[in-house]
C-alpha positions as CSV (number, residue, x, y, z in Angstrom):
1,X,-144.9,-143.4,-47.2
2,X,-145.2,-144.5,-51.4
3,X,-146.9,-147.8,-50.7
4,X,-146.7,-148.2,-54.7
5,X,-143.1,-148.4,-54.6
6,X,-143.2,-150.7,-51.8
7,X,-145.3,-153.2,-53.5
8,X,-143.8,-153.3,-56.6
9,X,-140.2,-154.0,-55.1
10,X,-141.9,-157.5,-54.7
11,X,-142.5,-157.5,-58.4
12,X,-139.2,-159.3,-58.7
13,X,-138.1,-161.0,-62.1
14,X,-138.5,-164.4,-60.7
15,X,-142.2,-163.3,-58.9
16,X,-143.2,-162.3,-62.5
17,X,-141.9,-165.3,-65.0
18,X,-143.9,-167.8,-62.5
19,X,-146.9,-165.5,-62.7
20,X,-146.6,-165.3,-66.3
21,X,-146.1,-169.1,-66.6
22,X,-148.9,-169.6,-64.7
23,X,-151.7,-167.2,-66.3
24,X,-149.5,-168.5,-69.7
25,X,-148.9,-164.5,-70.8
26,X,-145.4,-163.2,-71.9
27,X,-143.3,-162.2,-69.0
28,X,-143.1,-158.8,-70.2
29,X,-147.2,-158.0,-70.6
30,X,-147.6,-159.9,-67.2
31,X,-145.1,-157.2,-65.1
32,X,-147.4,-154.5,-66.8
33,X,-150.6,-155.9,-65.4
34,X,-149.2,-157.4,-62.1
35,X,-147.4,-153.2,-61.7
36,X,-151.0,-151.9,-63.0
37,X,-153.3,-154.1,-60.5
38,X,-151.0,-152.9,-57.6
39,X,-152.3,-149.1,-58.8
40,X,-155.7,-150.5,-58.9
41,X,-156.4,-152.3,-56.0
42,X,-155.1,-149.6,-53.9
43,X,-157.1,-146.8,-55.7
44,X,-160.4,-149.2,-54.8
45,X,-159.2,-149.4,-51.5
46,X,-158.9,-145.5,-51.5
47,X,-162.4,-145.4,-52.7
48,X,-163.4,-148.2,-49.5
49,X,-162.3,-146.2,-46.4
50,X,-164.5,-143.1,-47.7
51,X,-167.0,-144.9,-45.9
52,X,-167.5,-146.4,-41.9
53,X,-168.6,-149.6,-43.3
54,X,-165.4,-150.3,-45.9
55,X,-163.1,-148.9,-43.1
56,X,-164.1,-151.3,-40.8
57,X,-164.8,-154.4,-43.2
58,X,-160.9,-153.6,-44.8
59,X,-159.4,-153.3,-40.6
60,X,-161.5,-157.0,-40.1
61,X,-160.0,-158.4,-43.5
62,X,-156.2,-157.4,-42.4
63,X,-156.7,-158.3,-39.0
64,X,-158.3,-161.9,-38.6
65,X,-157.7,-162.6,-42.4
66,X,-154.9,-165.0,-43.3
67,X,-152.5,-162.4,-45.1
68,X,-149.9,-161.0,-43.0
69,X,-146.2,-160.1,-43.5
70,X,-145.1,-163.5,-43.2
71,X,-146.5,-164.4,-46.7
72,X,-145.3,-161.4,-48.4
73,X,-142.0,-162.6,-47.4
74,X,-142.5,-166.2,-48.8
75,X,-144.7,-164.6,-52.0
76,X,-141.8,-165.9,-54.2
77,X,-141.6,-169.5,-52.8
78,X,-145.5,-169.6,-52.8
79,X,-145.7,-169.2,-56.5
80,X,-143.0,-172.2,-57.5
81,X,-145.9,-174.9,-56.0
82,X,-149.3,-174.5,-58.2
83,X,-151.2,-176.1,-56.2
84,X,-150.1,-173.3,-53.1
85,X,-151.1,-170.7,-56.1
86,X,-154.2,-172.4,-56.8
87,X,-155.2,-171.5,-52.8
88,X,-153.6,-168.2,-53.1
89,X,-155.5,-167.0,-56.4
90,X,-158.8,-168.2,-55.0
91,X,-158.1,-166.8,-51.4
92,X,-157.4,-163.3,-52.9
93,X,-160.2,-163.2,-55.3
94,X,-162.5,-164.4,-52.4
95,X,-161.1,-161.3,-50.4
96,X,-161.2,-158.9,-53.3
97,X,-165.0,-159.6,-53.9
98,X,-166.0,-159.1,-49.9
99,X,-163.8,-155.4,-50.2
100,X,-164.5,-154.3,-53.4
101,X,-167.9,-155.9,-54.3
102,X,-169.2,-155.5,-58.3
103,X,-165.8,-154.1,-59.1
104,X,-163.8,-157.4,-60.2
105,X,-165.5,-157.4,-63.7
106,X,-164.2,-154.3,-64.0
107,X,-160.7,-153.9,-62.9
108,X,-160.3,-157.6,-65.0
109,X,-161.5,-155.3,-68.3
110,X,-159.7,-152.2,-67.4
111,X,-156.3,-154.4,-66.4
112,X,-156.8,-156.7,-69.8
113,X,-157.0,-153.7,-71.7
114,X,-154.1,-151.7,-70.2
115,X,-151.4,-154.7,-70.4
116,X,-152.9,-156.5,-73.7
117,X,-153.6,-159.8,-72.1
118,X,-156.7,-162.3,-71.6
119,X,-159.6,-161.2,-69.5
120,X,-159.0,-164.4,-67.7
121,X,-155.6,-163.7,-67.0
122,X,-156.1,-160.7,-65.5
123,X,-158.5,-161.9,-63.4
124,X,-156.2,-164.7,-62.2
125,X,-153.4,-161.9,-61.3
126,X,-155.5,-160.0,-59.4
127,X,-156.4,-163.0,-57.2
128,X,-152.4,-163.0,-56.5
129,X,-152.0,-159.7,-56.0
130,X,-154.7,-158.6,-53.2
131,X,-152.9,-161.3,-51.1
132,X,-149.5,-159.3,-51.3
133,X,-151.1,-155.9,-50.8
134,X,-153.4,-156.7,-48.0
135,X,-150.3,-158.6,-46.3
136,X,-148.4,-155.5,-46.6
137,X,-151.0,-153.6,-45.1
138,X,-151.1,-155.9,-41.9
139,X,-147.5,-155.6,-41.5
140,X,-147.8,-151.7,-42.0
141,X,-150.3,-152.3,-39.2
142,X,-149.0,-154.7,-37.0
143,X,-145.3,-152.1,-37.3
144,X,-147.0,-149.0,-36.4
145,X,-150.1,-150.3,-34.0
146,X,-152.4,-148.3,-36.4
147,X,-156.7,-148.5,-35.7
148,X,-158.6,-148.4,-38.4
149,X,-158.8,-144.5,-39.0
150,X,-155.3,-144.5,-39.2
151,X,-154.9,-146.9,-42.1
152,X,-157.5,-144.9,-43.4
153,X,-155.7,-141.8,-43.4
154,X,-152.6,-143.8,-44.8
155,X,-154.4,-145.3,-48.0
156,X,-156.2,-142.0,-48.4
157,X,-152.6,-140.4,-48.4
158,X,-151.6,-142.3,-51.5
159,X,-153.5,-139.9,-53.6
160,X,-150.7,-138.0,-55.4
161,X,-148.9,-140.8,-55.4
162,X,-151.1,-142.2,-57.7
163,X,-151.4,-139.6,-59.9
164,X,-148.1,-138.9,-60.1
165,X,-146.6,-142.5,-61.3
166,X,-149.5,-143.8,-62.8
167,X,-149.5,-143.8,-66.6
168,X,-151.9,-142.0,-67.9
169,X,-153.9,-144.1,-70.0
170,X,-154.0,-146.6,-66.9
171,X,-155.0,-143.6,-64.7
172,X,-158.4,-142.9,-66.9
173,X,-159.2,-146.5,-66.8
174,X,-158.8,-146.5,-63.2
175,X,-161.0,-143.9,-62.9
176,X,-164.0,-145.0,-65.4
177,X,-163.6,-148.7,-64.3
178,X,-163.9,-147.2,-60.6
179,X,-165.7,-144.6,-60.7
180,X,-163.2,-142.8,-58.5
181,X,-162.8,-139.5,-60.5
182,X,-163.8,-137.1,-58.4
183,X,-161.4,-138.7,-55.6
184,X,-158.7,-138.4,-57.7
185,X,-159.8,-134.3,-58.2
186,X,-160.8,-133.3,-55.2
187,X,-159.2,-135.4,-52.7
188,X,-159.7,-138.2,-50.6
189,X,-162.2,-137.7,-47.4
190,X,-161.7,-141.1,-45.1
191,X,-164.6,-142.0,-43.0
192,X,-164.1,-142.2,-39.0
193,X,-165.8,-144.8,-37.3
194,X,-169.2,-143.7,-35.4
195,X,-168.1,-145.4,-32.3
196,X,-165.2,-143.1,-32.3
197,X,-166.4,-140.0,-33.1
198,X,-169.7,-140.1,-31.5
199,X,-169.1,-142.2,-27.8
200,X,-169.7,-139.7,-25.8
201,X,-173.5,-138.9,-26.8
202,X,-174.3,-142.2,-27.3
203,X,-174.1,-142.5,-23.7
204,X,-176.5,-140.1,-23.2
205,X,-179.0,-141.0,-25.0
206,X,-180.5,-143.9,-22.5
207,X,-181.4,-140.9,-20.3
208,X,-183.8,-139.1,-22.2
209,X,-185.3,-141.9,-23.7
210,X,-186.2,-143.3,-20.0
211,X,-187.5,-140.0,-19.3
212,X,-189.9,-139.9,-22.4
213,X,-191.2,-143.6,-21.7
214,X,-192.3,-142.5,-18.0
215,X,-194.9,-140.1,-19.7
216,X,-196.1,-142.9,-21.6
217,X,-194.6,-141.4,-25.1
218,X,-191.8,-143.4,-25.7
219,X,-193.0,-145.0,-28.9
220,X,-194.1,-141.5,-30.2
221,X,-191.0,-139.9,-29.6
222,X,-188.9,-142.6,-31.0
223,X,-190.9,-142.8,-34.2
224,X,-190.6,-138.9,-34.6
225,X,-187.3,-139.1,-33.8
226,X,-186.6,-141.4,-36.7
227,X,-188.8,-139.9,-38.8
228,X,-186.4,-136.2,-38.5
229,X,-183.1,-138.4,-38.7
230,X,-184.8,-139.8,-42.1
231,X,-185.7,-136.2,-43.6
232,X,-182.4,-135.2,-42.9
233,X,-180.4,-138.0,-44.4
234,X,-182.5,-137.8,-47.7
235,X,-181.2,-134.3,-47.7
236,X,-178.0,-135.3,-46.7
237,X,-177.5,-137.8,-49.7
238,X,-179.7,-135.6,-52.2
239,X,-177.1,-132.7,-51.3
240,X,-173.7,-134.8,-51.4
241,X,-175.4,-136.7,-54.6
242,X,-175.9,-133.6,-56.5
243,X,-172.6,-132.4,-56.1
244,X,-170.9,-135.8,-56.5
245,X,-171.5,-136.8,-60.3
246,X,-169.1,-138.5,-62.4
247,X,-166.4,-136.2,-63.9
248,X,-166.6,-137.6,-66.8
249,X,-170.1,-136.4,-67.6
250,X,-169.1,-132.7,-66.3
251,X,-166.0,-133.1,-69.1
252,X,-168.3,-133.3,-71.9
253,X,-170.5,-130.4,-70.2
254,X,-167.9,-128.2,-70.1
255,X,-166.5,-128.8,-73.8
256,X,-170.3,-128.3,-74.9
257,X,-170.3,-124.9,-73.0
258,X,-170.7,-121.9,-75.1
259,X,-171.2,-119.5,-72.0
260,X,-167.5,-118.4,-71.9
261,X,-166.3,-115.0,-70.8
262,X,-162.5,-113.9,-70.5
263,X,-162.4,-112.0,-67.5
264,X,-160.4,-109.6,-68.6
265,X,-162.7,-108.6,-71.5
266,X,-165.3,-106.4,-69.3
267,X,-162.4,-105.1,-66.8
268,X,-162.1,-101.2,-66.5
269,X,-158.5,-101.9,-66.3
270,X,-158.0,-102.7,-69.8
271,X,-160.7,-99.8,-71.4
272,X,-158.5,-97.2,-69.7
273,X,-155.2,-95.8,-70.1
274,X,-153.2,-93.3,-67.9
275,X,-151.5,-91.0,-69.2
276,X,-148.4,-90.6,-66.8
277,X,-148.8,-94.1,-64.8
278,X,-147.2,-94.4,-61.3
279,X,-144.7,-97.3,-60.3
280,X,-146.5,-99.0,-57.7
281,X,-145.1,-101.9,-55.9
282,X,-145.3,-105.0,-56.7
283,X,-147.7,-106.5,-53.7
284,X,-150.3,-103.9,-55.1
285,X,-150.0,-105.0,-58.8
286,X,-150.9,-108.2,-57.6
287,X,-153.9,-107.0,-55.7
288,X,-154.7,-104.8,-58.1
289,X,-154.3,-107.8,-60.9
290,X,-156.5,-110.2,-58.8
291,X,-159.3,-108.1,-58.3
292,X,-159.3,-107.2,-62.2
293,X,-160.0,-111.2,-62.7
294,X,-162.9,-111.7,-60.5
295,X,-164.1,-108.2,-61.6
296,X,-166.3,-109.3,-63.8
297,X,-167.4,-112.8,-62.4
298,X,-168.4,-111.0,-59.1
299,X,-170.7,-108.7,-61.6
300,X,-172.4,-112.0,-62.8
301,X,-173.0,-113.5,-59.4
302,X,-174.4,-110.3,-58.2
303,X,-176.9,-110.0,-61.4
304,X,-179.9,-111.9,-60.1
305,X,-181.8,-111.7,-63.7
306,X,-178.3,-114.0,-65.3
307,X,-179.2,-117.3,-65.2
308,X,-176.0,-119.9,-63.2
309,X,-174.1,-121.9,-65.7
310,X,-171.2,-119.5,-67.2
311,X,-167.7,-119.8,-67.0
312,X,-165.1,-117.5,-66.8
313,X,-161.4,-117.5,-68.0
314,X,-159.6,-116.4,-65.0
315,X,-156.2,-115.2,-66.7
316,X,-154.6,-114.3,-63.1
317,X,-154.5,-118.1,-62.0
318,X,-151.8,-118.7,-63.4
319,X,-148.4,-121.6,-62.6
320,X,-145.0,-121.5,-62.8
321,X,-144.2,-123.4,-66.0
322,X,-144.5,-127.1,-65.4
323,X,-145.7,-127.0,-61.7
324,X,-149.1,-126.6,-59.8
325,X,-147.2,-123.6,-58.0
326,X,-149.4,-120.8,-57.7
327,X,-147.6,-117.5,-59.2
328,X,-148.2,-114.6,-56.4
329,X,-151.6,-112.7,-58.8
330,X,-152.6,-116.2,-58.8
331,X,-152.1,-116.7,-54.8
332,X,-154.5,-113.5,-54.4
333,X,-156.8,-114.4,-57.1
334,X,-157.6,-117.2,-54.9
335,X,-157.7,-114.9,-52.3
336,X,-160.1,-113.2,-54.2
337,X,-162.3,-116.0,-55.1
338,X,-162.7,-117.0,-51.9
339,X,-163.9,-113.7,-50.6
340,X,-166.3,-114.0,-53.4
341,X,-167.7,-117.0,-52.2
342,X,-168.0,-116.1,-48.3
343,X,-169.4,-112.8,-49.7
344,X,-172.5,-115.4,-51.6
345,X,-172.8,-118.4,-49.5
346,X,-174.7,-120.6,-51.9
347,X,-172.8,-120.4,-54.6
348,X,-170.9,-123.3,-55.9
349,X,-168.1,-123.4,-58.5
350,X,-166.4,-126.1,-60.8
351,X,-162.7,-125.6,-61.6
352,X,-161.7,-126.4,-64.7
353,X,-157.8,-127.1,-65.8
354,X,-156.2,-127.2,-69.4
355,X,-152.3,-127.4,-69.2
356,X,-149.7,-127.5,-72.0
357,X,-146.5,-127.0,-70.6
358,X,-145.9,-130.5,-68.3
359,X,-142.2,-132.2,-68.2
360,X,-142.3,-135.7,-68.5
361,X,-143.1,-137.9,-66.8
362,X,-145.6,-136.1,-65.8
363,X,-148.5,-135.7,-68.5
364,X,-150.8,-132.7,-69.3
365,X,-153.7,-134.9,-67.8
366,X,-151.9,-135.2,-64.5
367,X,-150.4,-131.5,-64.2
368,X,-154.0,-130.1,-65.0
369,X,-155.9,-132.0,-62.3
370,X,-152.9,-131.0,-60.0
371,X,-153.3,-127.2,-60.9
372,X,-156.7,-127.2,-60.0
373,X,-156.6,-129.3,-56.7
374,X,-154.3,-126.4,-55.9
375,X,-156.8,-123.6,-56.7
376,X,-159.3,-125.8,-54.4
377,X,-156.8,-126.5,-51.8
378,X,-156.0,-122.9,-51.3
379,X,-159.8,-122.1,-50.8
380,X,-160.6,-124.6,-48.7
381,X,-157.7,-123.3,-46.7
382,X,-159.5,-119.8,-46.8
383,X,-162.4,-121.6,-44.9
384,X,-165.0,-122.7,-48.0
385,X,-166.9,-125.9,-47.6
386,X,-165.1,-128.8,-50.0
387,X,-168.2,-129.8,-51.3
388,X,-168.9,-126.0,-52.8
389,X,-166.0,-126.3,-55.3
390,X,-165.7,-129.0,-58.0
391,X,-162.4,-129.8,-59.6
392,X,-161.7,-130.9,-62.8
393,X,-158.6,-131.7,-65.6
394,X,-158.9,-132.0,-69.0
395,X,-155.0,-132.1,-69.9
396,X,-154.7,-130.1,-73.2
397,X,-158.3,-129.9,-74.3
398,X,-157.6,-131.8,-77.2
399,X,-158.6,-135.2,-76.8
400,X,-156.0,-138.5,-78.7
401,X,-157.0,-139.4,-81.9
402,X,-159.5,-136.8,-82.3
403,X,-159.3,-136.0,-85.7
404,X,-161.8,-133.5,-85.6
405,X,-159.7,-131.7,-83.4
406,X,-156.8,-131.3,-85.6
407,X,-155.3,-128.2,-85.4
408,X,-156.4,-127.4,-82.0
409,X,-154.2,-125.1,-80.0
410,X,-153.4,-127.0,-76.8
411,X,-154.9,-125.2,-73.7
412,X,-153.1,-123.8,-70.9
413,X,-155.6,-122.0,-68.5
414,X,-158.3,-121.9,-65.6
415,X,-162.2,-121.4,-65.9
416,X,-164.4,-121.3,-63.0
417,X,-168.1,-122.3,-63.9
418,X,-170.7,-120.6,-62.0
419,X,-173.0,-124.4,-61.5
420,X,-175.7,-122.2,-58.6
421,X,-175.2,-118.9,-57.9
């Protein structure tokens, strides 16, 4: 289900002239940021359910707030009485601030920006749209007799769609204004409420705490039992932290990074020649291609004297020109990779995507972070831990209006940065 499309069909010519007349913008730049705010305040409310609390504070808001199908249905009537918009901007601002707190500021700079209009303006429209896209979500509710992990799963679902039909220079300021890069590149994980997931041993629990009391420990036990659940929560969040920054700071690491080796530069595949080659078939090319890729990576994780930190160009992970399909060497490169990483279980990777060849609509920017969500899907498939593999796209490598970069040969490959070995 495209719950972009959905929303926008209520975008209607008359919806947008009495939004523009009201914020006083031209009908034209007002559509942009009313169609824009609908990508944004979804992609916050993406960001929301990764957590218990913003599942169940967005379920609550639906639920027992005063936005249901009813007024998405009436959204046109509702606008032709300012004084009904007046109640309608301040109800959804009200409601924006409690789901998506410190974030207003910022979607207002990121929308005023995008569509060329007042700050003030676009801080007005978003007030009227959270109304619509909140009472679409209760009626997507209310329809299906979803819980709250449900919706969850729903919102988090609208990932590609995003990527896909947003523009990209509204994607990026999405992401920055957000802080949702990494969501947008490796997927999104939507938190399941505690009393769902963990009813049955909070049952048990009364038990054993009786038991301890009746030797006259129970406030020494519950004290060190807090005390562990502490420890291990700071590791928890140092762990997740570290391996969670902002993509934007590991973009400018990697264009900084001079430890780049082409894979095929060190294979015994390309040093020696036969002088009478065989015809083998095709499946053992490919496995024969693969393993030449990761050749010499597998020699640098091995090396414990090289320090972590180096990339490699992984020629074999290769696409079929203009798609994130996989070609077959690059289906067992992955294949490959991933046996590399169960072989060293503490190493972690970052993924990095250049593409050249996408077909509009679709930018470079878009098709490279699809490429290597691919390359991460696929080993995450092959049973690696999400959070061992970073993912990110840099479209062509050659950033707009960079004059220095004039002249630049836009990218079209794979590295895989070595961040702990």
């Amino acid at each position: 289900m495209n719950l972009l499309i959905e929303l926008k069909e209520n975008l209607t010519d008359t919806v947008v002239s009495r939004a523009a007349y009201y914020v006083d913008e031209h009908p034209e730049k007002t559509r942009i940021a009313l169609e824009g705010l609908v990508h944004t305040v979804i992609a916050g409310l993406m960001k929301r359910t990764t957590t218990e609390i913003g599942v169940n504070q967005l379920y609550n808001s639906i639920q027992k707030g005063k936005f249901d199908g009813t007024l998405v249905n009436s959204f046109p009537e509702l606008l032709r009485d300012t004084e009904q918009t007046n109640r309608l901007v301040e109800s959804g601002s009200n409601s924006i601030s409690h789901l998506l707190p410190a974030m207003k500021s910022a979607i207002g700079l990121a929308i005023s920006g995008y569509a060329n209009i007042k700050n003030s303006a676009a801080i007005t429209l978003l007030g009227l749209v959270t109304p619509l896209v909140l009472g679409t979500l209760n009626r997507l509710v209310v329809d299906n007799k979803l819980d709250a992990d449900a919706l969850a799963i729903v919102l988090a679902d609208q990932r590609d769609y995003l990527i896909d039909t947003t523009p990209e220079k509204l994607l990026d300021r999405i992401a920055e204004g957000l802080n949702i890069q990494q969501l947008l590149t490796t997927g999104i994980q939507p938190a399941k409420r505690t009393a769902y997931v963990e009813r049955a041993p909070v049952q048990e629990r009364p038990r054993y705490v009786a038991e301890a009391e009746e030797e006259g420990n129970g406030s020494l036990v519950k004290w060190g039992v807090g005390a562990l659940v502490l420890v291990a929560l700071a590791g928890a969040g140092y762990y997740i932290w570290n391996n969670t920054q902002s993509y934007s700071s590991a973009a400018e690491e990697e264009v900084m990074s001079t430890e780049f080796v082409d894979s095929t530069a060190t294979s015994p595949a390309n040093t020696t020649k036969s002088a009478a080659p065989a015809r083998p078939d095709s499946a053992a090319l490919i496995t024969s291609a693969a393993k030449t890729s990761t050749t010499a990576l597998a020699a640098y994780v091995t090396n414990l004297q090289a320090p972590a930190g180096r990339s490699f160009r992984i020629p074999a992970l290769d696409f079929e020109p203009g798609t994130d399909q996989l070609k077959p060497a690059g289906l067992a490169t992955v294949t490959e990779l991933a046996t590399l990483l169960k072989t060293n279980p503490t190493m972690q990777i970052r993924l990095v995507g250049y593409a050249n060849d996408a077909v509009p609509p679709v930018t470079n920017k878009v098709l490279s972070i699809k490429r290597v969500q691919a390359i991460k899907t696929g080993l995450v498939r092959a049973g690696i831990n999400y959070l061992r593999v970073d993912a990110i796209g840099l479209g062509t490598g050659v950033r707009p209006g960079d004059t220095t970069a004039v002249g630049k040969t836009p990218l079209k490959q794979i590295d895989v940065k070595v961040v702990t070995k």
